[in-house]
C-alpha positions in Angstrom: -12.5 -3.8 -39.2 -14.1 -6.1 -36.4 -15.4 -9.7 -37.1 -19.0 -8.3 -38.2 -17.8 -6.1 -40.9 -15.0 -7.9 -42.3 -15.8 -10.1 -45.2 -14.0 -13.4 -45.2 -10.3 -13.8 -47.2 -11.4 -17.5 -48.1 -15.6 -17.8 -48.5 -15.1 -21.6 -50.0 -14.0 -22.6 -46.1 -17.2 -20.9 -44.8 -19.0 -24.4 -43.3 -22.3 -23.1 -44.9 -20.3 -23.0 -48.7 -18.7 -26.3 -47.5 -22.1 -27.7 -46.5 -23.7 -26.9 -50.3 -20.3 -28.2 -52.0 -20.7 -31.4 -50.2 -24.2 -31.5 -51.4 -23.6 -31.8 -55.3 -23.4 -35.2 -55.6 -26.6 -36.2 -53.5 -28.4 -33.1 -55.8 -27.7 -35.1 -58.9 -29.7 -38.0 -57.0 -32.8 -36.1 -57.0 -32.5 -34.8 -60.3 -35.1 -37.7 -62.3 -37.5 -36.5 -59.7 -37.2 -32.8 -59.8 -37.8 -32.7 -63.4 -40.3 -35.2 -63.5 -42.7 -33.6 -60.4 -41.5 -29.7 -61.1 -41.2 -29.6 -57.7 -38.5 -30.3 -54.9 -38.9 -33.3 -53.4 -39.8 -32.7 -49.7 -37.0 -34.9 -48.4 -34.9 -32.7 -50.0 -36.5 -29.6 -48.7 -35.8 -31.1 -45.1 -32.1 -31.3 -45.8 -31.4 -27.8 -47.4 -33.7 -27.0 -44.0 -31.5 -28.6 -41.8 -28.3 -27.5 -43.7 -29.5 -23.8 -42.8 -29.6 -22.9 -46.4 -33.5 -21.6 -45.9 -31.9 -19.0 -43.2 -29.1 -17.2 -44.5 -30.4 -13.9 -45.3 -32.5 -13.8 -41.7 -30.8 -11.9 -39.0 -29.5 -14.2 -35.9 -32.2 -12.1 -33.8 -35.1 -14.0 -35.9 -33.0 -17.5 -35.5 -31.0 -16.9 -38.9 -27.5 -16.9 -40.1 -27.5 -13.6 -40.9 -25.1 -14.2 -43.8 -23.0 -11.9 -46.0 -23.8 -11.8 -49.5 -20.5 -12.8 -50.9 -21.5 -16.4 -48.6 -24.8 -16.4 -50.1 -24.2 -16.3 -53.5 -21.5 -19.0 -52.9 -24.1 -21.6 -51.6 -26.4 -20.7 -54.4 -23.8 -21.0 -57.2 -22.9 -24.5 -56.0 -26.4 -25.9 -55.3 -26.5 -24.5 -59.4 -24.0 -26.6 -60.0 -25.9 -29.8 -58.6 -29.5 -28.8 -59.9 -30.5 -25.4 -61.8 -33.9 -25.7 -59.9 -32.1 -26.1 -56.6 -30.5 -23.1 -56.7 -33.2 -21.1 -57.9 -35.5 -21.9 -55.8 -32.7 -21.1 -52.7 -31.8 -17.9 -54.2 -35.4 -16.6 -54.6 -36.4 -17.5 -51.2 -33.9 -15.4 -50.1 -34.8 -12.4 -51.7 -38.1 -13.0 -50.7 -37.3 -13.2 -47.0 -35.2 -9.5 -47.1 -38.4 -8.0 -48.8 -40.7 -9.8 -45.6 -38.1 -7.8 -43.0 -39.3 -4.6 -44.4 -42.8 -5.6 -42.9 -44.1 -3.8 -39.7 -43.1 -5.9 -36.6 -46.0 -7.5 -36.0 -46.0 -8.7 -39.3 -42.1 -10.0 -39.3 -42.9 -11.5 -36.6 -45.9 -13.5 -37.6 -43.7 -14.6 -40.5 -40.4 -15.7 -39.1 -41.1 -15.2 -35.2 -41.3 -19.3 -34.6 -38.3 -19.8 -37.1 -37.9 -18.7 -40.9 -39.9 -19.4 -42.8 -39.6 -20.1 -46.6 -41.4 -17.5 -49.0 -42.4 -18.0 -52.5 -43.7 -15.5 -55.1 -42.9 -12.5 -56.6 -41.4 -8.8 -55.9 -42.4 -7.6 -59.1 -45.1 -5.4 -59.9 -49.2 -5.8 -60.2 -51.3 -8.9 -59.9 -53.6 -7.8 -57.7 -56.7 -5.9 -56.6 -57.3 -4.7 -53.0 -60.6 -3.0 -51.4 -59.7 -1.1 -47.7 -62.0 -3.2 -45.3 -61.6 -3.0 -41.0 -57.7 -4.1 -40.1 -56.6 -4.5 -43.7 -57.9 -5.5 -47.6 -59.8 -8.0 -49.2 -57.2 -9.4 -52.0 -58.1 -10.8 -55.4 -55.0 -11.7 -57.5 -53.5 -13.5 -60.2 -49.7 -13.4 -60.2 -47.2 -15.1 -62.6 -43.8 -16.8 -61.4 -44.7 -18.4 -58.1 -41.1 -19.9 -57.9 -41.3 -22.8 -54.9 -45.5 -22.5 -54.3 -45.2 -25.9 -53.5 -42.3 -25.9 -50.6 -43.2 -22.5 -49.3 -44.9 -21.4 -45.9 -46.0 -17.8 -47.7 -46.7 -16.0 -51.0 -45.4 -12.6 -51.8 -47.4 -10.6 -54.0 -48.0 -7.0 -55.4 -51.1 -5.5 -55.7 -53.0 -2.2 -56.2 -55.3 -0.8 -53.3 -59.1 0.6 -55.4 -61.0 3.1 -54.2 -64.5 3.7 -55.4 -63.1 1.3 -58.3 -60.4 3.1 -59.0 -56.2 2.8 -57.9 -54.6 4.6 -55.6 -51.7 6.8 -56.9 -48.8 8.7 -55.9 -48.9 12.2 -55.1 -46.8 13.0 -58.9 -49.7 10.5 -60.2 -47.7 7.7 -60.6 -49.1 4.3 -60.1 -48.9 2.9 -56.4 -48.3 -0.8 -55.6 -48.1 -2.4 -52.2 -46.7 -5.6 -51.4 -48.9 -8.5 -49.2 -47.8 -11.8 -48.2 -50.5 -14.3 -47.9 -50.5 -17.7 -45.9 -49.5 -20.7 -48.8 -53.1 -22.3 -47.6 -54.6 -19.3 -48.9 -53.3 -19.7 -52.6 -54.4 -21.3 -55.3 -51.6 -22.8 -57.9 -52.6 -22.9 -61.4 -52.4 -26.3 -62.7 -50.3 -26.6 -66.2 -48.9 -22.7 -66.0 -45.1 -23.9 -65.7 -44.9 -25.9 -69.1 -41.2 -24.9 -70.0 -37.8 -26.1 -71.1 -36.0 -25.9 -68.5 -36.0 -24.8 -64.7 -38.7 -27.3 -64.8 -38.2 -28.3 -61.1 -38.6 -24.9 -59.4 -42.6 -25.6 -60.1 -42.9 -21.5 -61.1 -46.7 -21.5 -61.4 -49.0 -18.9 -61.8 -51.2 -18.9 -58.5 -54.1 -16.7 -57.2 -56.1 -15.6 -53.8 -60.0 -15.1 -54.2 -61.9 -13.0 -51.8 -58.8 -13.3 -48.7 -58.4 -11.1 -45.8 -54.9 -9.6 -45.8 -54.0 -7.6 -42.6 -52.5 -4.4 -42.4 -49.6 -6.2 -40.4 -48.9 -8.2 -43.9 -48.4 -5.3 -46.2 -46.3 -2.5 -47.0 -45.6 0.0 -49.9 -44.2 -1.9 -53.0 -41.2 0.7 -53.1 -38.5 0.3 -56.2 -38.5 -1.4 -59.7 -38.2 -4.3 -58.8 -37.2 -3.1 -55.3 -35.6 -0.6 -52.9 -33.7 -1.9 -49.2 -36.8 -1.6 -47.2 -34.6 -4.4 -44.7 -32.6 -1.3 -43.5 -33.8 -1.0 -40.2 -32.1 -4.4 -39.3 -28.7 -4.1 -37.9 -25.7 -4.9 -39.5 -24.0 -4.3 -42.8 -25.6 -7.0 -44.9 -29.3 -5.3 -44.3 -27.8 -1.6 -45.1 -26.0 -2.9 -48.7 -28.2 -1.4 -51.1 -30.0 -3.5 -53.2 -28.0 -3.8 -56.1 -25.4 -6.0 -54.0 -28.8 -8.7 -53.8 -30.7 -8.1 -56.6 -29.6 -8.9 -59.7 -26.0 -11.2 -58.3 -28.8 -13.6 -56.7 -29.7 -14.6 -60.4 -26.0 -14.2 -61.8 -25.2 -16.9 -59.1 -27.6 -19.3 -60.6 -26.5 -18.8 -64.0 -22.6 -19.1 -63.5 -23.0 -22.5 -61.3 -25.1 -23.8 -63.9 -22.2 -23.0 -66.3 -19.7 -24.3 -64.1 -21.4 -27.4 -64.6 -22.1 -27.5 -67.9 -17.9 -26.6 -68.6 -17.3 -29.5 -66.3 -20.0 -32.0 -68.5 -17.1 -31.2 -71.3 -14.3 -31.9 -70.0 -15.7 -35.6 -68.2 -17.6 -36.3 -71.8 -14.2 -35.2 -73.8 -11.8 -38.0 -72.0 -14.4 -40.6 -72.5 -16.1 -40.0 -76.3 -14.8 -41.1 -79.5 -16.1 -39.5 -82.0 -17.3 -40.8 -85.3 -14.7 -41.3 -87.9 -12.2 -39.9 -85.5 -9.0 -41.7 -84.4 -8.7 -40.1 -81.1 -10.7 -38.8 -78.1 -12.5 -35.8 -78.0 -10.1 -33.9 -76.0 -7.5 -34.6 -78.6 -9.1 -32.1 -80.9 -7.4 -28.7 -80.4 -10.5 -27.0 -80.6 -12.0 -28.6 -77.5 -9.1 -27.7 -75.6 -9.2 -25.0 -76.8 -13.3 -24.2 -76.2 -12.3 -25.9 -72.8 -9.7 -23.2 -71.7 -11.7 -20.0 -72.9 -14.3 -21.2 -71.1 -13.2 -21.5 -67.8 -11.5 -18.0 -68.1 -14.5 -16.5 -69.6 -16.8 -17.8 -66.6 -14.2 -17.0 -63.7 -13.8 -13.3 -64.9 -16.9 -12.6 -64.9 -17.0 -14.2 -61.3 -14.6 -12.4 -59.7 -15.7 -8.8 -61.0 -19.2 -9.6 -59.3 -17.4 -10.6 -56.1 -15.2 -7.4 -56.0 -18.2 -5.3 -56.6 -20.2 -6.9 -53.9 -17.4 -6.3 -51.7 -16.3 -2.7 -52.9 -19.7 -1.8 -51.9 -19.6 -3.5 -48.2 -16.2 -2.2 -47.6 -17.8 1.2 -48.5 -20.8 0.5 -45.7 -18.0 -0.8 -43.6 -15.4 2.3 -43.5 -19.3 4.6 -42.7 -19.2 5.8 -46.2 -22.2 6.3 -48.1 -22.3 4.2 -51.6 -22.3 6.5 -54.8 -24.7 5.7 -57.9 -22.0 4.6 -59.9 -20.7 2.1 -57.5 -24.2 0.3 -57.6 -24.0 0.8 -61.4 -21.0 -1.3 -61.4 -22.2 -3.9 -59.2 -25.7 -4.4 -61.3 -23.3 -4.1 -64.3 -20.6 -7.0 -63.1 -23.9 -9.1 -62.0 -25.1 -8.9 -65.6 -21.9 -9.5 -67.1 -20.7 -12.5 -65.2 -24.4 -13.9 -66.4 -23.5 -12.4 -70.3 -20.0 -14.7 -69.7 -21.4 -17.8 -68.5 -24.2 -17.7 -71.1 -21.1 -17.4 -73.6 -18.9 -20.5 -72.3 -22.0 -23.0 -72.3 -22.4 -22.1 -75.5 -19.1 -22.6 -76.6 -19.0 -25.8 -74.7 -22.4 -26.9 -75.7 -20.7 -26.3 -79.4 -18.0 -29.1 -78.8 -19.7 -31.5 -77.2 -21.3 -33.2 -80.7 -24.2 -34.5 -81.0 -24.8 -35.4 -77.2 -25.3 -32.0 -76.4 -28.8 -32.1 -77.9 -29.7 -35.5 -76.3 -32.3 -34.8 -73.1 -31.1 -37.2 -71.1 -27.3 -35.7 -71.0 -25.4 -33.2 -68.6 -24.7 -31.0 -71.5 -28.4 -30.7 -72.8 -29.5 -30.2 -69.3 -27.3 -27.2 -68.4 -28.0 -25.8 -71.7 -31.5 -25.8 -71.1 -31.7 -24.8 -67.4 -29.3 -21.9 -67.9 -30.8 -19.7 -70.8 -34.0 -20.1 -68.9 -32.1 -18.4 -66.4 -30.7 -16.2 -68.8 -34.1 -15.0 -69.4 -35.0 -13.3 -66.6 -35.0 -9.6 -66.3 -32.7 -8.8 -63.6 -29.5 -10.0 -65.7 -30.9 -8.7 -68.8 -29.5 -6.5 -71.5 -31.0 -3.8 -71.3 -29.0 -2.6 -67.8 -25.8 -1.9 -69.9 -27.5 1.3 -71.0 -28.9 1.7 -67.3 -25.1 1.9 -66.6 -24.0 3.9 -69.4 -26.2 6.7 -68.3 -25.3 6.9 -64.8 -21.6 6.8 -66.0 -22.3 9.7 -68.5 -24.2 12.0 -65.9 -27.3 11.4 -66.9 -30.8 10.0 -65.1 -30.5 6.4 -65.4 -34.4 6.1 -65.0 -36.8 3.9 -61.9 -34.7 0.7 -62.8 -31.3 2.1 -60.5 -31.2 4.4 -57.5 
């Protein structure tokens, strides 16, 4: 394979993973903020600009780095590890920026023709009404999950087009959605609408459009559930991986740094704390060490499956091979299980860390909290193990996998 399909042996000594691990430390800086404003502090957004972490996913033709996901999901998983809301915020932009490539030209380039531009919204379906008018729709909407509204340049959004009052639909009947993405100036954030426990700094608000033009040039088909490649036409391998090598390891990546962080709140609290009516440290208890070790091995496994998946199916792309269901069945499936697995070690660390894992102000209680709200999220839930099972067994594993 030549330089452009080859995915690297080392990704940690890519100088875009080595930017975001040097980055940790200044990340913990900003934390107070963060929380406080649910919002990242614009200071900070310059830096992760200037670090190229807002350009990864955008080909070099557009002025990106055209990055492979293996790369991306690095970065994310360490600005995790410095700040849950960091990390979330990078990862969804991203995703946000492949689903603005499948635009029509005009509309790309209105987007990210001056230089990329970060995108904030949602890909998932509904939220909004559309009436046909001359060049494009009038848009009312109300979405939910506006993850970085208040950094971004644009909103994605899904909508339904009416006519005569009533939805458009697909030739079977189906519902049919369309995606639009609307200038930030032209949203409204909801005041109050991200009141949560944790993830509190990615400033997830509802937000709305009243009355807006929205040009044809702006919109396309809503295609998938959540969403198909409609990037494709883009060249290189990292815009023909199907979606299942983005969707779903983008959130995984968020969850396992936040882990990684939470393991490593342990092990500095353990060599410090006494315990009450204890005669040793904390890491002197066998159980710790223990919680410690099972941790770290639980967390990594579930890393390196993801990885290998992600790269099975770019090898596959690679060698001119198409990729089979159950290849993207395994790669949702290791994206949801490294998730499952670093869900399980913050638990078990959480466990042994006493009585200052429930104290807000700690590292522990922090991770805790920022990570199951990750853990929430649909695209690592439960419910694909049975999505899998199905495709394994033959059988039609529904909308959710292609």
């Amino acid at each position: 394979m030549d330089e452009e399909t080859r995915l690297s042996a080392d990704i940690d000594s890519q100088p875009l993973v080595q930017a975001a691990a040097a980055m940790r430390p200044m990340l913990r800086d900003y934390h107070e903020e963060i929380e406080r404003e649910q919002r990242l502090p614009s200071a900070l957004v310059a830096q992760l600009h200037a670090a190229g972490f807002y350009r990864m996913v955008i080909p070099r033709a557009l002025g990106g780095l055209q990055v492979d996901p293996l790369t991306y999901l690095r970065v994310v998983e360490l600005l995790a590890e410095g700040a849950g809301s960091v990390g979330w915020n990078v990862c969804n932009n991203s995703i946000g920026q492949l689903v603005t490539l499948g635009l029509p030209d005009e509309g790309v380039q209105e987007v990210h023709g001056s230089s990329p531009s970060i995108i904030a919204g949602t890909a998932v379906q509904g939220g909004g009404e559309a009436t046909p008018v001359e060049g494009g729709y009038r848009i009312n909407g109300h979405w939910t999950f506006g993850t970085g509204c208040q950094e971004s340049a644009w909103m994605l959004g899904s909508f339904q087009i009416l006519d005569d009052g009533q939805p458009r639909r697909r030739p079977d009947g189906a519902p049919l959605f369309w995606r639009g993405v609307f200038p930030r100036a032209e949203a409204n954030v909801v005041p109050g609408s991200w009141d949560v426990t944790g993830l509190r700094g990615t400033g997830s608000f509802d937000w709305k459009v009243e009355n807006v033009f929205l040009p044809e040039r702006r919109t396309m088909v809503h295609a998938g559930v959540p969403l198909d490649n409609q990037w494709a036409r883009w060249p290189g391998i990292t815009y023909a991986l199907p979606s299942q090598a983005w969707v779903g390891p983008h959130h995984s990546s968020v969850i396992t740094g936040i882990a990684r962080a939470g393991i490593d709140a342990l092990l500095e609290l353990a060599v410090e704390k006494m315990p009450r009516g204890r005669t040793g440290r904390l890491c002197d208890n066998p159980q710790v060490q223990d919680a410690a070790g099972r941790a770290d091995a639980m967390l990594n496994a579930g890393r390196i499956y993801r990885s290998a998946m992600i790269a099975e199916l770019w090898n596959t792309i690679a060698a001119g091979r198409e990729t089979t269901l159950e290849q993207r069945a395994r790669c949702r499936l290791a994206a949801v299980y490294a998730a499952d697995n670093a869900r399980d070690a913050m638990d078990l660390v959480y466990r042994h860390g006493g009585s200052t894992s429930f104290k807000r102000e700690t590292r522990l209680a922090e991770c805790w909290r920022d990570l199951h709200v990750v853990g929430q999220t649909a695209t690592i839930a439960p419910e694909w193990y049975p999505i899998g099972g199905r495709a394994f067994l033959g059988m039609d594993p529904g909308s959710r996998l292609r």
